[in-house]
MISEGU-605246 format. One record per residue (C-alpha): x, y, z; residue number from 1; chain. Coordinates in nm, 4 decimals, padded with zeros to 6 digits. Layout:
BEGIN
REC        X        Y        Z pos unit
REC        X        Y        Z NUM    A
...
END
This chain:
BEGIN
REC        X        Y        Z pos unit
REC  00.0000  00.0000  00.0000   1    A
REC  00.0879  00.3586 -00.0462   2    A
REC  00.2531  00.5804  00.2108   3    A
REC  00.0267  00.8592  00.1458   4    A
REC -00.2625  00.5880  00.1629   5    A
REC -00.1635  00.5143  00.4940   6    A
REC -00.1090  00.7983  00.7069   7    A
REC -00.4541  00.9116  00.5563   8    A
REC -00.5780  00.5669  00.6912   9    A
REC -00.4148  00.5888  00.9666  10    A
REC -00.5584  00.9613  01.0479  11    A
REC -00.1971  01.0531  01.1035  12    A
REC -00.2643  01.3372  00.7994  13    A
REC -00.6323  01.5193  00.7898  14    A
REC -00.5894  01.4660  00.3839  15    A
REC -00.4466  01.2648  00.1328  16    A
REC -00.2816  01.5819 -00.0298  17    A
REC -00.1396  01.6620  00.3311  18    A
REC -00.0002  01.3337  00.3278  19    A
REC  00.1374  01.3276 -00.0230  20    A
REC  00.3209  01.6738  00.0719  21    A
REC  00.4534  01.5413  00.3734  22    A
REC  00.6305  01.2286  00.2141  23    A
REC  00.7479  01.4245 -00.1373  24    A
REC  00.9304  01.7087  00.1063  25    A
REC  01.1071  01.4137  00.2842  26    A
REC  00.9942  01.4487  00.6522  27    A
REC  00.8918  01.1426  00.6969  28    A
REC  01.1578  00.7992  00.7711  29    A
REC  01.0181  00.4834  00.6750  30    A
REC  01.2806  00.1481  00.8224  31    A
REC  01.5565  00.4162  00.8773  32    A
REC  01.4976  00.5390  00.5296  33    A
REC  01.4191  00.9089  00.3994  34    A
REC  01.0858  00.8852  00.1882  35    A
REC  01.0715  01.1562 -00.0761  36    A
REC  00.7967  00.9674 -00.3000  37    A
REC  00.4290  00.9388 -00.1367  38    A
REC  00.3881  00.6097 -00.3589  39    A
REC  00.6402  00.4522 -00.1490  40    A
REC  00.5556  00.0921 -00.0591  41    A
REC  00.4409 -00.0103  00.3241  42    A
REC  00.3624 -00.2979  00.4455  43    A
REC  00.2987 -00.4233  00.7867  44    A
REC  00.6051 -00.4665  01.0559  45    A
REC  00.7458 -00.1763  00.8932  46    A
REC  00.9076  00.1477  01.0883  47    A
REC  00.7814  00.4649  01.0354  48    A
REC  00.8931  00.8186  01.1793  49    A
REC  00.7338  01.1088  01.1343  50    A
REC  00.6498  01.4940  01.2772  51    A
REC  00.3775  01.5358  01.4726  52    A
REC  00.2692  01.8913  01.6217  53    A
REC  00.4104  01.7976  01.9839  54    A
REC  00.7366  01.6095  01.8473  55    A
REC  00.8638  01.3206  01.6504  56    A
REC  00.6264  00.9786  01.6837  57    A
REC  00.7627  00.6567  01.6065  58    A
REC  00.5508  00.3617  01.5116  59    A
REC  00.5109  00.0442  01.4245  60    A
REC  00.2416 -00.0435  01.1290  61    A
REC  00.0955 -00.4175  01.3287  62    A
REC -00.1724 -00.4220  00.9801  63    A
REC -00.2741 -00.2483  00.7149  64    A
REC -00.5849 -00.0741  00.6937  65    A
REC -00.8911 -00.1273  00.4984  66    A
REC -01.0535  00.2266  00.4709  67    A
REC -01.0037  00.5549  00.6536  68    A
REC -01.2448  00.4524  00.9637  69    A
REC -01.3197  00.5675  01.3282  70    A
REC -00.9766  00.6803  01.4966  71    A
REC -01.0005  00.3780  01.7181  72    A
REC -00.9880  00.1019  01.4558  73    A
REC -00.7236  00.3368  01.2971  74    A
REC -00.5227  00.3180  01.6520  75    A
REC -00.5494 -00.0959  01.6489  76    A
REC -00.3305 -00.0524  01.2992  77    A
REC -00.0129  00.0674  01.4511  78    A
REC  00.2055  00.0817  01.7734  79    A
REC  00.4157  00.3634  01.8996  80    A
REC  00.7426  00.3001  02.0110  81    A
REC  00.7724  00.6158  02.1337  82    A
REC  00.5201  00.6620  02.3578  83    A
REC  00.6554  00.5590  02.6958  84    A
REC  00.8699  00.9019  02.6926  85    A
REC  00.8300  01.0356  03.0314  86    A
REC  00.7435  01.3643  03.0818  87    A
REC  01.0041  01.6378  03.1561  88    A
REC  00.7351  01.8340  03.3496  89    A
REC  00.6543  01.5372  03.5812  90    A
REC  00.9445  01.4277  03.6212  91    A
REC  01.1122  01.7380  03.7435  92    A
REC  00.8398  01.7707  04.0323  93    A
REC  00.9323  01.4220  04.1023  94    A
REC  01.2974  01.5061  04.1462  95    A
REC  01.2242  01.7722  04.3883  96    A
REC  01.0089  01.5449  04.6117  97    A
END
């Protein structure tokens, strides 16, 4: 499936054209590689890295989707790896404890 498929899928673009733009300008890593073409090939297992408005997100396609659905079957597509940052803010209050 298509890269630009996917993230739209995935709801991890709010369009298709938002999607192509972000893999054609290169900001997105897919298995450690840049992607510059939005027709890219995915498949499931693979890597992907990408911005996000509060940082970088990792994840981890588990399947492929079917159709752009609900944002919780969307969420049963994909893992992040990254998500088990802790956060600065907490744990600075911790420290101080």
């Amino acid at each position: 499936m298509r890269i630009d498929k996917v993230l739209w899928y995935l709801r991890l673009a709010k369009s298709r054209s938002t999607a192509q733009a972000m893999a054609e300008q290169g900001h997105i890593r897919l298995n450690g590689r840049r992607v510059e073409r939005a027709h890219a090939k995915v498949a499931a297992g693979d890597v992907m890295t990408l911005p996000s408005p509060a940082g970088v997100r990792v994840i981890e396609l588990v399947a492929l989707p079917h159709r752009r659905g609900p944002a919780p079957e969307a969420r049963a597509c994909y893992t992040e790896l990254d998500g088990t940052r802790p956060n600065p803010i907490a744990a600075a209050f911790d420290n101080q404890a």
